[in-house]
C-alpha positions in Angstrom: -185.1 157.9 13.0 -183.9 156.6 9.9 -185.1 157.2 5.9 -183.6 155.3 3.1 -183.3 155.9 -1.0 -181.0 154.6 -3.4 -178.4 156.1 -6.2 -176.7 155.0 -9.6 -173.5 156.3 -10.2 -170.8 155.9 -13.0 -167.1 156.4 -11.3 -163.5 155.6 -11.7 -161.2 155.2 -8.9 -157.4 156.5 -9.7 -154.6 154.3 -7.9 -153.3 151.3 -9.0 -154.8 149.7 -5.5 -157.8 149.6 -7.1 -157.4 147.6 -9.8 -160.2 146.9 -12.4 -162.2 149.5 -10.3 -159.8 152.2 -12.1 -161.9 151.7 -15.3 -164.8 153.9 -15.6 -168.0 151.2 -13.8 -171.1 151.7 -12.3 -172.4 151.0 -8.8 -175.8 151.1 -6.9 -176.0 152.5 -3.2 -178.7 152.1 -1.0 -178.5 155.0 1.4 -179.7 155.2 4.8 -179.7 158.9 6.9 -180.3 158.4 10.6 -181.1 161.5 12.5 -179.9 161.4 16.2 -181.2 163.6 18.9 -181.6 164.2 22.6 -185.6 164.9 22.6 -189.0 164.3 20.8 -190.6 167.6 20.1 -194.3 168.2 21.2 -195.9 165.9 18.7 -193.6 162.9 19.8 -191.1 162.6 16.6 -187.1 163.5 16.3 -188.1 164.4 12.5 -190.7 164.6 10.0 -190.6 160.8 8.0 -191.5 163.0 4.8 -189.3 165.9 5.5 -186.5 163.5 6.2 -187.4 161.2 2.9 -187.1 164.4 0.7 -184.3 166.5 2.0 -182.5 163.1 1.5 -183.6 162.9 -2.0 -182.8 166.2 -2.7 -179.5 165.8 -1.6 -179.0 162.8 -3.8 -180.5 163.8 -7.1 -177.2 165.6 -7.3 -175.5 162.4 -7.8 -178.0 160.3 -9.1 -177.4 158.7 -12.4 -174.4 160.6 -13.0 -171.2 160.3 -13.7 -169.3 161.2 -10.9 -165.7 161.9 -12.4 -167.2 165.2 -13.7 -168.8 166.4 -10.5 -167.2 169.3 -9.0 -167.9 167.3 -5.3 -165.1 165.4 -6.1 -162.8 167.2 -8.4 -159.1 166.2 -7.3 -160.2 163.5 -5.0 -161.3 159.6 -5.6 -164.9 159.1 -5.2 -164.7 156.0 -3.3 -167.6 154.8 -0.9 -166.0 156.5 1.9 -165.9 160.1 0.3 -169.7 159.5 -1.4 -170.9 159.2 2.2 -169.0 162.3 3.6 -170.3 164.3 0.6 -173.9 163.2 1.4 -173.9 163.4 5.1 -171.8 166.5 4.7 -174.9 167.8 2.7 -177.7 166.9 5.0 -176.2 168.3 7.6 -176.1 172.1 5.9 -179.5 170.9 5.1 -180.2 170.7 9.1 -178.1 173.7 9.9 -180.4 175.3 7.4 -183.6 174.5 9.5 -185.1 172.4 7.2 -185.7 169.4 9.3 -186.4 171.5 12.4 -184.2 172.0 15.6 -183.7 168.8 17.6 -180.8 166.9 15.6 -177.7 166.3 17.0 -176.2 164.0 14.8 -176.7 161.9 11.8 -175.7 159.0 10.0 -175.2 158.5 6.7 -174.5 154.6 5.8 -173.6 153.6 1.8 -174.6 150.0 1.3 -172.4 148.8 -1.6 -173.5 145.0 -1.2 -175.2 143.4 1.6 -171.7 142.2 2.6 -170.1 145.9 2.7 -170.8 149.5 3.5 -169.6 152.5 5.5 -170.7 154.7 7.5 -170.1 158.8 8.2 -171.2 160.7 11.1 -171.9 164.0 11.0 -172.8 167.0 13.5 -175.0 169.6 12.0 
């Protein structure tokens, strides 16, 4: 089952492989999190649409619209595509740890689509 939302973001990216992305720029992400899992519970779904739709939110109204350069989630480290994912999947899955989209999850999969031509994907095991 998969939800999907979307985040602006301000960043910089340190490292001269980077080039004109090292000045400060904004970027759009549509995000998908698909939630993997052996069984359908009695009422026939994986996870709630809406539970799945909100936690996902939640998760991403801490980087919505913000700049982040000052977030502590990526203090000392670039926050390229790859690491935005990993901090978001990273996140839904203490989110499923934490019960709040019930017991069946095995995995899940949170894709960043920069452009319709590229994105990246991070798996994660709650």
């Amino acid at each position: 089952m998969t939800v999907r939302d979307r985040i602006m973001i301000a960043h910089s990216l340190a490292g001269d492989e980077f080039g004109p992305a090292q000045r400060l720029h904004g970027a759009t992400y549509v995000v998908e999190a698909g939630f993997r899992g052996e069984a359908l519970d009695d009422a026939g779904v994986l996870v709630d649409i809406g539970k799945a739709a909100s936690e996902l939110r939640t998760v991403l109204a801490d980087l919505d619209y913000r700049n982040l350069d000052e977030s502590p989630a990526f203090a000392g480290r670039n926050s390229t595509t790859e690491v935005i994912a990993q901090v978001v999947g990273d996140a839904l899955a203490d989110r499923v740890r934490a019960g709040a989209l019930g017991t069946g999850i095995a995995s899940l999969v949170v894709t960043l689509r920069e452009s319709d031509v590229a994105w990246v994907s991070y798996e994660a095991v709650p």
